[in-house]
C-alpha positions as CSV (number, residue, x, y, z in Angstrom):
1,X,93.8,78.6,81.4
2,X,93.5,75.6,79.4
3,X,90.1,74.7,80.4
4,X,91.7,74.3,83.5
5,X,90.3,75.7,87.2
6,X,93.4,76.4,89.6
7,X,92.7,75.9,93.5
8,X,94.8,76.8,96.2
9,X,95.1,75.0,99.6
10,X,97.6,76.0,102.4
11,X,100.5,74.2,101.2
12,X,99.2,73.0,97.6
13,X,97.9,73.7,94.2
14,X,94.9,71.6,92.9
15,X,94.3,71.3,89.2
16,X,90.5,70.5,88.2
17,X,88.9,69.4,85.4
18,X,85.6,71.7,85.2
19,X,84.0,69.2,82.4
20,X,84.5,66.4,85.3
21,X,85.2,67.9,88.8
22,X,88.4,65.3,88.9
23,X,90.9,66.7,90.6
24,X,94.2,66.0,87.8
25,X,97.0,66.9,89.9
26,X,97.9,67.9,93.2
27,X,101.0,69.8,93.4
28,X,102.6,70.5,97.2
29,X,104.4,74.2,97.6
30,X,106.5,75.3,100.4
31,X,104.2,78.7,101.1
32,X,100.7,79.6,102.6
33,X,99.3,80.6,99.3
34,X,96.8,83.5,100.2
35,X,95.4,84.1,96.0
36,X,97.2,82.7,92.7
37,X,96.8,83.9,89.2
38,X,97.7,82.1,86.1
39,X,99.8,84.7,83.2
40,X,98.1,85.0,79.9
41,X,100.7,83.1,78.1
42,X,100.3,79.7,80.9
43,X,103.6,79.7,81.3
44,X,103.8,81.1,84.7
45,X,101.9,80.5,88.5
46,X,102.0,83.5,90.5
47,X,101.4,83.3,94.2
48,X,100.9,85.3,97.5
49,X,101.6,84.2,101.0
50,X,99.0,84.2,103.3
51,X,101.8,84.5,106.3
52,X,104.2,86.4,104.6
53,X,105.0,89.6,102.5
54,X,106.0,87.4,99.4
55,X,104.8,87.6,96.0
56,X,106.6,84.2,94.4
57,X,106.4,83.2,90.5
58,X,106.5,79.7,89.3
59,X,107.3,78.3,86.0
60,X,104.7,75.6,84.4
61,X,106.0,73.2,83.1
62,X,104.6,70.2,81.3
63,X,106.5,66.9,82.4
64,X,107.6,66.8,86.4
65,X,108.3,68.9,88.0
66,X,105.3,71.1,87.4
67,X,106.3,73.9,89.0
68,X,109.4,74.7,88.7
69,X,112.4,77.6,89.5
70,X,110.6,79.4,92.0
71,X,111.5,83.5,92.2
72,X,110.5,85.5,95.3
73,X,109.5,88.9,95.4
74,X,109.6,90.2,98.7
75,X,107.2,93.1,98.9
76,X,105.8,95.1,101.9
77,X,102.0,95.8,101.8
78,X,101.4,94.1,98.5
79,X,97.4,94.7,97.6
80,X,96.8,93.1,94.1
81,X,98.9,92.1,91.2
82,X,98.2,91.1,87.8
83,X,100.6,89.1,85.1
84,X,101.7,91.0,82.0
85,X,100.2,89.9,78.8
86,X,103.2,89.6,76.3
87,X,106.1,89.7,78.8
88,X,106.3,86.1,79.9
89,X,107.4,86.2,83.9
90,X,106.4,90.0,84.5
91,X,103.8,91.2,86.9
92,X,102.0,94.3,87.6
93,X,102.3,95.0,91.7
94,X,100.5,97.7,93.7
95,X,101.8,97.8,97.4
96,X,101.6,100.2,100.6
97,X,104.4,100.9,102.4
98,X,104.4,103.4,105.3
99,X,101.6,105.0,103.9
100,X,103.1,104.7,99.9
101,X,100.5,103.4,97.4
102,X,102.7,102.3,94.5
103,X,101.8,100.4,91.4
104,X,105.2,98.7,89.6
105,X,106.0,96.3,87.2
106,X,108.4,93.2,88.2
107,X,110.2,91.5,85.3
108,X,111.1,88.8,87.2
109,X,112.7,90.3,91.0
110,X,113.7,93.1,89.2
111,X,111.5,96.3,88.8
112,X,111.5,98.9,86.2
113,X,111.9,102.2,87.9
114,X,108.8,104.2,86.4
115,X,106.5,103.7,89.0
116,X,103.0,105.1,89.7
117,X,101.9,106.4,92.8
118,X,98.1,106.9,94.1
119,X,97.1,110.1,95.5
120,X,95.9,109.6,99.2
121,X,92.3,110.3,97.9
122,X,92.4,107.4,95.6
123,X,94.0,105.1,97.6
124,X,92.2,101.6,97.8
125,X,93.2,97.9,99.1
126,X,90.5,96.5,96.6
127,X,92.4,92.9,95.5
128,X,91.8,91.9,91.9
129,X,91.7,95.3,91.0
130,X,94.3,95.4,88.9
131,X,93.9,94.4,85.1
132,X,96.0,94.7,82.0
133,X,94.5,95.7,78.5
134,X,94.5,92.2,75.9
135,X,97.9,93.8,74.3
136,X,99.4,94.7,77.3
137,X,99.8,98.4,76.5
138,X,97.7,99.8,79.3
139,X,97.4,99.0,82.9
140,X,94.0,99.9,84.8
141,X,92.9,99.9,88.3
142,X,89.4,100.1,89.6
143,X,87.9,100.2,93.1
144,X,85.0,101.3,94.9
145,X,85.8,103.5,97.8
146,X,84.0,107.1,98.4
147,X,82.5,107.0,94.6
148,X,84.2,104.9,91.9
149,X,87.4,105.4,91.2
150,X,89.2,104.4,87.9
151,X,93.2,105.0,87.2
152,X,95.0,104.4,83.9
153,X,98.2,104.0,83.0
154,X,100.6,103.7,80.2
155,X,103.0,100.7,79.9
156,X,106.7,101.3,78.5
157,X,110.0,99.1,79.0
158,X,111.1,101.3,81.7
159,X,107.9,101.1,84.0
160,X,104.9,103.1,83.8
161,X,104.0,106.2,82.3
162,X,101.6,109.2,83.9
163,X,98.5,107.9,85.0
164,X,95.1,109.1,84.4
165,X,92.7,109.0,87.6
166,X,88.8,109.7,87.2
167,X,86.2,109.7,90.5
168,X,82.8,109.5,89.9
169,X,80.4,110.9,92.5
170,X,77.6,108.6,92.3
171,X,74.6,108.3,94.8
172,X,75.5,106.8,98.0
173,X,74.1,103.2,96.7
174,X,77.0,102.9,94.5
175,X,79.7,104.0,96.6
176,X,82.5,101.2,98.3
177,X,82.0,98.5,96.2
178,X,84.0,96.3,94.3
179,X,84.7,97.5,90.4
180,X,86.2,95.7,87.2
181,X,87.1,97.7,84.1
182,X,85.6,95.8,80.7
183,X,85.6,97.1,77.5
184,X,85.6,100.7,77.9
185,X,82.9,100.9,81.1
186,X,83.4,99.7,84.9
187,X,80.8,97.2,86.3
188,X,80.4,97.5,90.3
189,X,78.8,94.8,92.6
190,X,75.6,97.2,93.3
191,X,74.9,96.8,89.3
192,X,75.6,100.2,88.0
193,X,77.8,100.5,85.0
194,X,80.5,103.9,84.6
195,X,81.8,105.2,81.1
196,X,85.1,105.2,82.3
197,X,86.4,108.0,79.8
198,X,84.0,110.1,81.9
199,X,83.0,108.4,85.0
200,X,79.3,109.0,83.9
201,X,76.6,106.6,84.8
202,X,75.5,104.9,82.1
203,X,73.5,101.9,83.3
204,X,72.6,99.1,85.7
205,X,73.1,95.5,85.1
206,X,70.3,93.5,87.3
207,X,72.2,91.7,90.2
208,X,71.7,91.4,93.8
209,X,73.6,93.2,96.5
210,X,76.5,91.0,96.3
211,X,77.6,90.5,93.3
212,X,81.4,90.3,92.3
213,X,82.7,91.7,88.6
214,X,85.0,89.7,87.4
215,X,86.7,90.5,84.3
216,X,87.9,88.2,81.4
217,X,89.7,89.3,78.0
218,X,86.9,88.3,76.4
219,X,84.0,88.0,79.3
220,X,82.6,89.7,82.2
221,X,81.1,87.7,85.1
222,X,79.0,88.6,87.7
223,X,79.6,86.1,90.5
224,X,76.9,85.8,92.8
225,X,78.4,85.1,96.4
226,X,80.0,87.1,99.0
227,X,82.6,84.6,99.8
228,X,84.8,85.5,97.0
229,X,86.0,89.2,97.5
């Protein structure tokens, strides 16, 4: 966001410049940040803790001080999230709790009360798995766990509408790994590439065994390291 990279420590965020590697800013929080996102608009931080089950949002600001008017979202079991693209402050949160995969939408601490639940056999705990179309209109979420699975669903002002889930049954090699929806296909860290209207395989991209998808609204990356998923 803003050519900027966004690093986490256990009680700060660190803003880099990538052109220089200077560290700009260093901004202390009062939370174990586990992962942070940045929302599509900049305007908001959004944070888990690493030692408790909080999802909190920040507001960017400009002048001082950066992050400002905290909200908490106190959430058992939370998975993944993902910010809203053209609802400033909302997120996208899928959680377990007592066995309950849920996906909701948070506009703000409040949640809309069309939520969508996973079937057992798609159930996953793949983080980052969550991703919003450019417009905001559809929610996916992709994850490798026995095959590829890929579940769609349509966003409204009171939640979520039915969702869509497709399996593939690949061969063994692409089974449990990490997935990213782009563009109409699903990329997974063995290299083989899903239509995801119809879960068919269409193609490998050449990586090595440890490859992480990650997807852009305008880029996919294949980042080569295990230390990152």
């Amino acid at each position: 966001m803003n050519r900027r990279l966004y690093l986490s420590t256990a009680n700060s965020v660190i803003v880099l410049n990538p052109d220089t590697g200077d560290a700009e800013v260093t901004i202390p929080v009062d939370i174990q940040i586990g992962r942070l996102t940045i929302s599509p608009d900049g305007g908001y931080l959004f944070a888990t803790s690493s030692a408790a089950p909080t999802l909190r949002r920040y507001q960017m600001l400009a002048a001082s001080p950066w992050l400002a008017n905290p909200v908490d979202l106190s959430i058992q079991g939370i998975i993944d999230f993902a910010p809203l693209p053209g609802s400033p402050g909302s997120v996208a949160v899928y959680s377990n709790s007592s066995f309950t995969y849920e996906i909701s939408i948070y506009d703000g601490s409040v949640k809309r009360p069309a939520t969508v639940r996973m079937p057992t056999l798609n159930t996953g705990v793949a983080a980052r798995g969550l991703q919003f179309s450019a417009d905001g209109k559809t929610l996916y979420y992709v994850f490798g766990y026995s095959g590829v699975n890929f579940t769609s669903a349509p966003v409204t002002s009171s939640g979520l509408g039915p969702a869509t889930t497709n399996v593939s049954t690949p061969p063994a090699t692409d089974t449990y790994t990490p997935a990213r929806y782009f563009q109409g296909r699903i990329y997974t860290s063995s290299g083989a590439v899903f239509d995801a209207a119809t879960m068919a395989r269409v193609g490998v991209v050449p990586v090595s065994s440890n490859a992480l998808p990650l997807a852009t609204p305008t880029a996919l990356i294949m980042l080569d390291t295990t230390s990152q998923y």
